[in-house]
Steps between C-alpha positions, in 0.01 A plus 500: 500500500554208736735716711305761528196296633718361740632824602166611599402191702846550668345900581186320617603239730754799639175696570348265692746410680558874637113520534526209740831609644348835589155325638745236722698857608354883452146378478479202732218587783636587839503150764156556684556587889354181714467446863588150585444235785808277557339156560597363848330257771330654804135451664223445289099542618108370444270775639205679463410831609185701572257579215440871675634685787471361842456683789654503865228370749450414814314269725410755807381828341218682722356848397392596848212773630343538841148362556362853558508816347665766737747780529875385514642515782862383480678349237783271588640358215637674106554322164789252524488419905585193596193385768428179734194316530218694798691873387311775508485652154236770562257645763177693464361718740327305788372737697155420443604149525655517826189709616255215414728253674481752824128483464503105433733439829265715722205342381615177568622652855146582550388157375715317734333760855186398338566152489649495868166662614222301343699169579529561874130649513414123314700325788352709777139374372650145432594462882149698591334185326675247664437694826079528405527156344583397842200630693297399249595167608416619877189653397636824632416715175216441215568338174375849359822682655747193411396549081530858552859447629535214224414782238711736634799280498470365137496888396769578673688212349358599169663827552796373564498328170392804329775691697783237329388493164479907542862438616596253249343795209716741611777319478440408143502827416812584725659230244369690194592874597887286542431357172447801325780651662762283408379536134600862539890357511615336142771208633758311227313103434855401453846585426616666197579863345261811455460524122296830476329711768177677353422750818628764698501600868133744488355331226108319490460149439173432415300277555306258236171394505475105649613238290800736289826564622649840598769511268856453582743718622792256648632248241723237657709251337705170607834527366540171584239319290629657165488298198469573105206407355524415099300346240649258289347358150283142524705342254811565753343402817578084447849571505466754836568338836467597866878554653648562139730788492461859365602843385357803583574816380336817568499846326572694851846261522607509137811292434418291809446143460268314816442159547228321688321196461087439391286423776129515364340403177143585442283292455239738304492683163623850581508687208264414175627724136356336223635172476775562784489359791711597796515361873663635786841417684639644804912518585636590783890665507796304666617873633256544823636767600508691123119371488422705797589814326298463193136676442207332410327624199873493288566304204708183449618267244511145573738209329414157613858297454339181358836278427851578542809382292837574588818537270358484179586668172266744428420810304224798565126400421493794238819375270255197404399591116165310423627299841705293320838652382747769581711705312853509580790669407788330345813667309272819516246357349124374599436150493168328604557267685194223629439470888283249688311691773485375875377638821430845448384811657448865368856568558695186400482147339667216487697357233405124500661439146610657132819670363537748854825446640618715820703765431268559157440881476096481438340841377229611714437872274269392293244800428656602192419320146870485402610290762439164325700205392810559288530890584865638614465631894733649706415471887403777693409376822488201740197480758487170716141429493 
């Protein structure tokens, strides 16, 4: 009886032992596949970056129309030409124009005969007076002919007057018909690049009633007064600077990395959502020369470099779990492992303290529910940040 109870505990222990042979074996789950970061010492950053898209700006940007509404002429310049300050971007017809100034120049030709005649008609009675004035004073003529001489030479003289100011009239309006005729010619204010053209050779401008602009038809732009204008979050704006350095990246350049330097901070509330707050900073690029080719209106991203550490170990931002602890992979299998956080930026931190050594093989795949301490991995991928 006793052996035969024996014998079956014998059976029993045998089972289990092949049950857990064949879980440790046949049954045991496959290592899960991890991507690892192998810890290492490099450049760690404090930044902050742009709460929504910036924008390329810049500081000379004219929409341009002529002051009057005419036919055009000529047109002298296309979208993307490269124009100096005084250019002449456009001309309407000025034919009327030039007639009026024609008409002006005459009148004041007529104004100036007119003039020459009524002044020396005012002298020629001036020296008659003195002449009368004279005999008077012999007693050769009557004090009734020397006031009729005395009349005759203050109207003369009047004339003379009204002969200049006729003179100086015309000539006013000489300066208008030239006025209106050089705003029949559209000249570049300053230096810079035609961003659209709105008109054709043919076409009417026309005119606007006083007080509204005709709209444009030249846009010009100063390729060398670009900057990127961004908006960055209140809470961020104590650490931002003047002179402190930047990235810039740009969705036209993708892959390429710019760096520039802030040069404004606003000093107003530029954007109000709720209980958000967001004021505006302005960066200009290092690259002059790769500034000059970019369009205003495009988007930008903006990372203001806030501190900079050099050879430190590190490990990327998103390894963190609960920003505290890693998990790492030892003898194939995860281990958590604490970390004390440093500097950090969205793409690294630093390792000020913990269990981290370098050369530690930190997972960074963690989006699947399996990958936890104590499971069996097998690495299927390095990626260095």
């Amino acid at each position: 009886m006793r052996s035969r109870w024996l014998r079956r505990v014998l059976i029993l222990l045998a089972l289990v032992g092949i049950g857990v042979l064949l879980k440790q074996t046949v049954f045991r789950p496959a290592p899960i596949p991890v991507t690892i970061f192998r810890v290492a010492t490099g450049r760690v950053e404090a930044s902050v970056t742009n709460s929504r898209a910036g924008t390329i700006e810049t500081r000379h940007r004219s929409s341009l129309s002529p002051d009057l509404g005419g036919r055009v002429l000529e047109l002298r310049v296309e979208k993307g030409a490269t124009v100096a300050a005084g250019d002449v971007l456009l001309r309407l017809d000025d034919a009327q124009a030039k007639a009026q100034e024609a008409l002006a120049e005459r009148a004041v030709d007529g104004a100036r005969s007119a003039v020459r005649e009524a002044c020396l008609s005012a002298e020629q009675s001036k020296r008659e007076l003195v002449r009368m004035r004279k005999l008077a004073a012999d007693q050769l003529v009557s004090a009734e002919v020397l006031e009729q001489v005395s009349t005759r030479a203050d109207v003369a003289a009047a004339a003379c007057e009204a002969a200049r100011a006729r003179e100086n009239e015309a000539g006013a309006s000489l300066t208008v018909a030239r006025v209106s005729l050089e705003k029949t010619v559209l000249k570049a204010p300053f230096s810079g690049v035609v961003a659209s053209v709105t008109t054709e050779v043919g076409e009417w401008i026309s005119p606007s009633p006083p007080g509204v602009p005709i709209p444009p038809v030249v846009e010009l732009i100063d390729p060398d007064a670009i900057y990127v204008s961004v908006e960055l979050d209140e809470v961020d704006l104590a650490k931002v600077k003047v002179g402190l350095p930047v990235r810039v990246t740009m969705d036209a350049y993708p892959g390429k990395e710019n760096h520039g330097k802030v040069t404004r901070i606003g000093r107003t509330v530029r954007d109000q959502q709720e209980q958000n707050r967001t004021l505006e900073v302005e960066v200009e690029l290092d690259d002059h020369a790769f500034a000059r080719t970019l369009l205003p209106g495009s988007s930008a991203d903006v990372e203001v470099i806030l501190e900079t550490r050099e050879n430190v170990l590190r490990i990327p931002s998103y390894a963190l779990i609960d920003g505290k602890r890693v998990l790492v992979v030892r003898q194939d299998v995860l281990a958590s492992v604490p970390v004390e956080p440093g500097l950090k930026n969205w793409e690294f931190v630093e390792v000020k303290g913990g269990g981290l050594a370098e050369g530690d093989l930190v997972v960074v795949s963690l989006d699947r529910a399996e990958v936890r301490e104590g499971a069996r991995v097998r690495i299927a991928g390095e990626t260095r940040k």
